[in-house]
SETIDO-281861 format. One record per residue: residue in one letter; residue number from 1; x, y, z of N, C-alpha, C, O, CB in turn. Coordinates in steps of 0.02 Angstrom, whole numbers, always signed. Atoms other than C-alpha are relative to their C-alpha. Glycine has a CB too. Layout:
 r   k    n.x    n.y    n.z   ca.x   ca.y   ca.z    c.x    c.y    c.z    o.x    o.y    o.z   cb.x   cb.y   cb.z
 A NUM      X      Y      Z      X      Y      Z      X      Y      Z      X      Y      Z      X      Y      Z
...
***
This chain:
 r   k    n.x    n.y    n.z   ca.x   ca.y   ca.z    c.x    c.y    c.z    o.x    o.y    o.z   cb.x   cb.y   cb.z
 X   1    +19    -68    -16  -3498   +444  -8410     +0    +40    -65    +42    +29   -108    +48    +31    +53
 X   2    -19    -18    +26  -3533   +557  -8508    +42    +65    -23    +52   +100    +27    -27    -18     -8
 X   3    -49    -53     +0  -3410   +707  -8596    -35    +49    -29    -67    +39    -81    +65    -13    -36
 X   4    +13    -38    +35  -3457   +864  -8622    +36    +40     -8    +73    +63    +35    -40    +16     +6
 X   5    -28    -67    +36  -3399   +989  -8733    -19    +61    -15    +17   +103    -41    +12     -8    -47
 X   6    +10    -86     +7  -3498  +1146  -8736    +35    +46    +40    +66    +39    +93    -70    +22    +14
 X   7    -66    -35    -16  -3411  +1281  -8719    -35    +59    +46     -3   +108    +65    +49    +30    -75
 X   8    +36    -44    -48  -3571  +1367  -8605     +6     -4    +87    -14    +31   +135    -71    -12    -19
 X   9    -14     +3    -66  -3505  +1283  -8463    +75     +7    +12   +117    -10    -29    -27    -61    +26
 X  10    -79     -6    -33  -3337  +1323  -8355    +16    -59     +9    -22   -104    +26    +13    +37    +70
 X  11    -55    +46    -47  -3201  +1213  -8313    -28    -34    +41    -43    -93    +36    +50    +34    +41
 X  12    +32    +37    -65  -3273  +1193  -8143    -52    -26     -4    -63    -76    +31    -11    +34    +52
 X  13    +66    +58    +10  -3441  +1136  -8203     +6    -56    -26    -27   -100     +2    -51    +16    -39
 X  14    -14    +46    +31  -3373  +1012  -8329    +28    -36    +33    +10    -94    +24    +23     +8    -46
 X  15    -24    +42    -43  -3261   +943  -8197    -40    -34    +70    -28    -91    +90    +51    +35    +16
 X  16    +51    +29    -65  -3400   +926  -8033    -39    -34    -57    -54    -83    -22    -53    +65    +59
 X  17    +48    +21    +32  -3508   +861  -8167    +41    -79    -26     +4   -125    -41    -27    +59    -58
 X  18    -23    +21    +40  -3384   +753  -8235    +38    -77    +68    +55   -136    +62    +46    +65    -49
 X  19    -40    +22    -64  -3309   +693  -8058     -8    +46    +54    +24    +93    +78    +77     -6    -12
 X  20    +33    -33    -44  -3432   +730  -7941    +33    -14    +71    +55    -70    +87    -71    -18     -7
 X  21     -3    +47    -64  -3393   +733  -7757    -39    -13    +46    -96     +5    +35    +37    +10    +33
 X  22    +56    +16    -52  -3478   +674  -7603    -67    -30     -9   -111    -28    +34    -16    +53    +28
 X  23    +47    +36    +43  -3599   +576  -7726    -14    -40    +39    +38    -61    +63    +17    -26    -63
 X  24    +32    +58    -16  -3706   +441  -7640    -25    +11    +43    -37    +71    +46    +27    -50     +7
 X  25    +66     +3    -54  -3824   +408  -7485    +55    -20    +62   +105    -55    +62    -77    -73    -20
 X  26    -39    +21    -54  -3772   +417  -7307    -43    -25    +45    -81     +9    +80    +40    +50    +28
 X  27    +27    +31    -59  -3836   +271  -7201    -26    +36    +49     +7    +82    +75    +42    -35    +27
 X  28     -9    -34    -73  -3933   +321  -7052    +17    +73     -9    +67    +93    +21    +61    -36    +45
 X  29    -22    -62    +11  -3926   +496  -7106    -31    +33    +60    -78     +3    +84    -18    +29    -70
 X  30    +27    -67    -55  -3968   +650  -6965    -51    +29    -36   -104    +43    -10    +58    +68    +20
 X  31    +67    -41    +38  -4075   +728  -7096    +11    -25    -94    +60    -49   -124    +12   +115    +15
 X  32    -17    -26    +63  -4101   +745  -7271    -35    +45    -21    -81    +63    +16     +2    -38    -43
 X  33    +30    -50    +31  -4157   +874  -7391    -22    -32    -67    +19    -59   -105    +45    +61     -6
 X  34     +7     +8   +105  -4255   +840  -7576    -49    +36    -18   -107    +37     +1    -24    -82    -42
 X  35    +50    -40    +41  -4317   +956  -7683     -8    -11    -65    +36    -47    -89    +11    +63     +3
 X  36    -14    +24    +87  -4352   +939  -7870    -37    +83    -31    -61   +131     -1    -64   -100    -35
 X  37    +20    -45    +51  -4402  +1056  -8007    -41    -20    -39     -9    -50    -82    +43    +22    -34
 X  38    +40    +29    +38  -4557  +1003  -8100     +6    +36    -79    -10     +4   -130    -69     +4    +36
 X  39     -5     -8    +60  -4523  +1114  -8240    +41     -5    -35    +34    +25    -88    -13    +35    -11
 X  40    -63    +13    +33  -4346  +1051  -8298     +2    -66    +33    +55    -90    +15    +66    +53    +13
 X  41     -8    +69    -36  -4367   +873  -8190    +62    -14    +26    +84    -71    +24    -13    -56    -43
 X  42    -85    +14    -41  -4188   +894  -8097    -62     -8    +72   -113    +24    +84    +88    +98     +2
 X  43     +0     -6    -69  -4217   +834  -7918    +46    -51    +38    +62   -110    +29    -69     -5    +22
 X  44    -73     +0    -40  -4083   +838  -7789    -22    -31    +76    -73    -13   +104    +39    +91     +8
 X  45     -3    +31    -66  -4060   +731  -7623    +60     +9    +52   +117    -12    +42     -5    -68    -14
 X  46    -70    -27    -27  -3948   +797  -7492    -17    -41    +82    -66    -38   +119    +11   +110     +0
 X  47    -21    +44    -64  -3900   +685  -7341    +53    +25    +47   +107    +40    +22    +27    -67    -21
 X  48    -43    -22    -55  -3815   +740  -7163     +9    -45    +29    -34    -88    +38    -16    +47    +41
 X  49     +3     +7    -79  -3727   +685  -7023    +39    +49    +40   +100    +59    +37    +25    -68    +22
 X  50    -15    -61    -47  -3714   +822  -6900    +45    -44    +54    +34   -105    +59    -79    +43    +38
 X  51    -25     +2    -20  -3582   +816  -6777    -31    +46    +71    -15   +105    +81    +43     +2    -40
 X  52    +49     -8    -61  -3696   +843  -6612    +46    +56    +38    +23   +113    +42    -16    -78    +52
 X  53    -20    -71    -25  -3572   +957  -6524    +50    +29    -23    +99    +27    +14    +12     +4    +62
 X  54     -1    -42    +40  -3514  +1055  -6638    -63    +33    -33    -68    +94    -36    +36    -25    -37
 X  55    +41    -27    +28  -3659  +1078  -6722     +4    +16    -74    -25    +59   -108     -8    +42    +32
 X  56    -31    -24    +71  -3574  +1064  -6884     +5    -48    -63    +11   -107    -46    +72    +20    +11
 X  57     +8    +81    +47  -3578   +942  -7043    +50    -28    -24    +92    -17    -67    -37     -1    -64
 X  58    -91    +54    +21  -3456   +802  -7034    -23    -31    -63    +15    -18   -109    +31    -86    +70
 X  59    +24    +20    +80  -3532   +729  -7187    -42    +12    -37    -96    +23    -10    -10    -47    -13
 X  60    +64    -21    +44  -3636   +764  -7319    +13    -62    -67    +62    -97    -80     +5   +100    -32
 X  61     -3    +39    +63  -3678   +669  -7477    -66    +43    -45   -102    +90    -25    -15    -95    +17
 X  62    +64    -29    +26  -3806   +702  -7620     -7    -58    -52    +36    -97    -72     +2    +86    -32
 X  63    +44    +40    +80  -3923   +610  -7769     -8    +41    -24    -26    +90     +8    -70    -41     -7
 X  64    +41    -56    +27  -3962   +711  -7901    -19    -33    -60    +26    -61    -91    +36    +72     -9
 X  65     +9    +14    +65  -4052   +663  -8051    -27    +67    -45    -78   +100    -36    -49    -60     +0
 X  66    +16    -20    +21  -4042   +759  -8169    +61    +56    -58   +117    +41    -38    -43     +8    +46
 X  67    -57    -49    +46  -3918   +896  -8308    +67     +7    +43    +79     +1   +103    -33    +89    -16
 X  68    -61     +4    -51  -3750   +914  -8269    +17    +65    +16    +64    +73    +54    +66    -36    -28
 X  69     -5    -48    -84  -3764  +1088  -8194    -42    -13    +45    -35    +24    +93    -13    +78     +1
 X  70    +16    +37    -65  -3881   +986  -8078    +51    -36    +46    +62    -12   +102    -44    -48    -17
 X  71    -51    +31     +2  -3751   +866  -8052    +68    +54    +27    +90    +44    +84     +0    -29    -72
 X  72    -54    -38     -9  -3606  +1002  -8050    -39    +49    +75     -3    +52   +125    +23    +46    -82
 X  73    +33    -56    -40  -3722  +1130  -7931    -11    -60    +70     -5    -38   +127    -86    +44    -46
 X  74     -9    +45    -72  -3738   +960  -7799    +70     +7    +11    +82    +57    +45    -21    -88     -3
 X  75    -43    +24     -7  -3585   +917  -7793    +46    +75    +55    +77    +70   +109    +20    -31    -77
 X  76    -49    -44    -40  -3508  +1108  -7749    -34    +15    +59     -1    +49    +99    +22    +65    -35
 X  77    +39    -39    -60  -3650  +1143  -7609    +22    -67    +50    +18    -60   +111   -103    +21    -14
 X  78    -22    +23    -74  -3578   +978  -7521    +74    +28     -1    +83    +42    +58     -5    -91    +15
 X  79    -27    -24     -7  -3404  +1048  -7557     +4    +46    +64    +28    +38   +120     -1     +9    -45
 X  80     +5    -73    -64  -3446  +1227  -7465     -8    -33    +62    +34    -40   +107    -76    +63     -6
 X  81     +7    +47    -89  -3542  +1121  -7316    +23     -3    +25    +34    +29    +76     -6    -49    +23
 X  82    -30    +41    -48  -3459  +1014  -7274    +73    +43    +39   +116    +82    +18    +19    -74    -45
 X  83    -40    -36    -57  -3362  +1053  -7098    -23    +62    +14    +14    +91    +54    +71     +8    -13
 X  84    +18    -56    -16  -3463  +1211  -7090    -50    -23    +75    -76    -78    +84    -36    +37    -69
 X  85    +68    -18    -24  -3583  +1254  -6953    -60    -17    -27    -62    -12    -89     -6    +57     +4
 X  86    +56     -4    +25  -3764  +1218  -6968    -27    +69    -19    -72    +77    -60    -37    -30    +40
 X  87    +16    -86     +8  -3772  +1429  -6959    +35     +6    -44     +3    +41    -84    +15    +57    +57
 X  88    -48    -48    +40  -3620  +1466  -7074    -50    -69    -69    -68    -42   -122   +124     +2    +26
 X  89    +21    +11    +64  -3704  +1321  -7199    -67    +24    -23    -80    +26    -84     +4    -62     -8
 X  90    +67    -29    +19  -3883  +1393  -7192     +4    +51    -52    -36    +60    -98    -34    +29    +59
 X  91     +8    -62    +34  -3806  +1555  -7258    +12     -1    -57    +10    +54    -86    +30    +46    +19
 X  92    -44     +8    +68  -3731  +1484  -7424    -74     -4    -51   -127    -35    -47    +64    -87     -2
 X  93    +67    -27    +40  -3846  +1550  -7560    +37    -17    -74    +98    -18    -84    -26   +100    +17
 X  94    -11    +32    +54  -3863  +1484  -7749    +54    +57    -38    +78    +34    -90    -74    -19    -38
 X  95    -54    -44    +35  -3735  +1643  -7808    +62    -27    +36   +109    -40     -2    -10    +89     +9
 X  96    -56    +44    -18  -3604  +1559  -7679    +29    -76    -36    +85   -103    -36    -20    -15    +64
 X  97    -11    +68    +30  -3622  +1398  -7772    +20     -5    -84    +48    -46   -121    -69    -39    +14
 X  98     -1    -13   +100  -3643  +1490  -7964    +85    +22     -8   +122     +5    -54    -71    +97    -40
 X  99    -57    -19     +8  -3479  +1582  -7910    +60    -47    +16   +111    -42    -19     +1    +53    +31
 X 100    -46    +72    -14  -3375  +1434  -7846    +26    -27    -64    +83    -38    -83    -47    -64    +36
 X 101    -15    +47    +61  -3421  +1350  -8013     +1    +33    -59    -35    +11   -104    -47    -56     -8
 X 102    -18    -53    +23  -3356  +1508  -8110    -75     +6    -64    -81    +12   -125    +87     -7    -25
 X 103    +54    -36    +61  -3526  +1545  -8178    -43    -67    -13    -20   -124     -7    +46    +33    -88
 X 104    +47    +40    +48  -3679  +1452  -8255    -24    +28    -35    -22    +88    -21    -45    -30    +19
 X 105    +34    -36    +59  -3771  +1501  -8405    -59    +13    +42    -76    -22    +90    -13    -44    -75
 X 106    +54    -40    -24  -3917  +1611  -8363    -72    -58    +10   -110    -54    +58    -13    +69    -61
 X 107    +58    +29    -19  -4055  +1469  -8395    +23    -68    +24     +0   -120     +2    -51     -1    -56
 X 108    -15    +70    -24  -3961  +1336  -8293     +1    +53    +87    +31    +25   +133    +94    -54    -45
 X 109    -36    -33    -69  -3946  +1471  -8125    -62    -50    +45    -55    -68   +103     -6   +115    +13
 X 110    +57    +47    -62  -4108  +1360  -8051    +30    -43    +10    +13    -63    +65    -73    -32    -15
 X 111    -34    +54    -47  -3985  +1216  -8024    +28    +25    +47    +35    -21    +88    +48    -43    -26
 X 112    -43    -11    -35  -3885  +1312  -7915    -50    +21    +59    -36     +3   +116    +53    +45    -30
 X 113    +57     -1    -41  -4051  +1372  -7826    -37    -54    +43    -57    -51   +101    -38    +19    -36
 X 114    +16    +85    -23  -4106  +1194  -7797    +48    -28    +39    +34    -60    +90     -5    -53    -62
 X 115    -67    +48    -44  -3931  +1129  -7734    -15    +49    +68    -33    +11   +113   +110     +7    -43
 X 116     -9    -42    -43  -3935  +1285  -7599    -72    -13    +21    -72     -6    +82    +28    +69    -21
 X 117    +66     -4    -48  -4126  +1264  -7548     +2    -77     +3    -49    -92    +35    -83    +41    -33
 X 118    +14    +45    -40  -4105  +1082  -7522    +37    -29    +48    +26    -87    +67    -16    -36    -28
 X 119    -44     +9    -54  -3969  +1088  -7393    -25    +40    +49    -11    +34   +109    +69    +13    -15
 X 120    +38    -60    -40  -4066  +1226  -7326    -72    -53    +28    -95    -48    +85    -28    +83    -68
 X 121    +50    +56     +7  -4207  +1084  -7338    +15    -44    +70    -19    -44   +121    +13    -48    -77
 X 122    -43    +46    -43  -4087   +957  -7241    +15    +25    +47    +10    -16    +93    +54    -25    -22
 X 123     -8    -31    -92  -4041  +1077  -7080    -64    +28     +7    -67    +52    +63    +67    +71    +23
 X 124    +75    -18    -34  -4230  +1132  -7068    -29    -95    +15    -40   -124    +68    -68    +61    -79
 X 125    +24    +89    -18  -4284   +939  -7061    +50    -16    +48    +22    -53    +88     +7    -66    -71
 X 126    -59    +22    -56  -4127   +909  -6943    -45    +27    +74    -73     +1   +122    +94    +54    -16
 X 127    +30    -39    -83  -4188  +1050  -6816   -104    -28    +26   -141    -21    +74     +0   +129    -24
 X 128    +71     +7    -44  -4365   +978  -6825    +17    -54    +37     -6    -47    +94    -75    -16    -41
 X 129     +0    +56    -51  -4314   +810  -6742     +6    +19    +82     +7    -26   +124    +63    -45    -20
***
């Protein structure tokens, strides 16, 4: 893996980035979400399984290829998720995810945009089934 040392990212980015969680693909998923960014080439894969009555996400996972506030910005939007509501996770917006991970530099805030519209991605593809 690798270490980084700039000093433009927080703590919390260097660490989700560093020792991501909820990293990988979930079999048989309920939905997923993927979006990418053609003008920086990050794109993010977000995998559910909804918990039918509840209505709420017992698991999540994600892929992301791509910078490690890509990488760091997946990792905290399955954080928040997960165990939420499909309503309370719809509402989590890329400043919930920038502030979690005490900040991103100004031309990295589209990862945090991307992690939040492709979970948003993943419960709109859920409700179409």
């Amino acid at each position: 893996m690798v270490k980084l040392t700039n000093n433009s990212y927080s703590k919390e980015v260097l660490d989700h980035f560093s020792n991501p969680r909820n990293m990988g693909e979930i079999e048989n998923a309920d939905a997923v979400g993927e979006l990418g960014n053609p003008y920086c080439g990050d794109v993010m894969k977000i995998y559910l399984k909804i918990d039918k009555k509840k209505d709420s996400i017992k698991d999540i996972k994600f892929q992301t290829m791509g910078c490690a506030a890509a990488i760091a910005t997946s990792s905290m939007i399955t954080e928040l998720a997960k165990g939420k509501t499909l309503v309370e996770a719809e509402k989590l917006t890329n400043k919930d995810v920038a502030d979690k991970l005490n900040g991103l530099p100004p031309i990295k805030m589209h990862c945090s945009n991307l992690a939040a519209d492709a979970l948003k991605i993943a419960i709109k593809n859920y409700r179409k089934k």
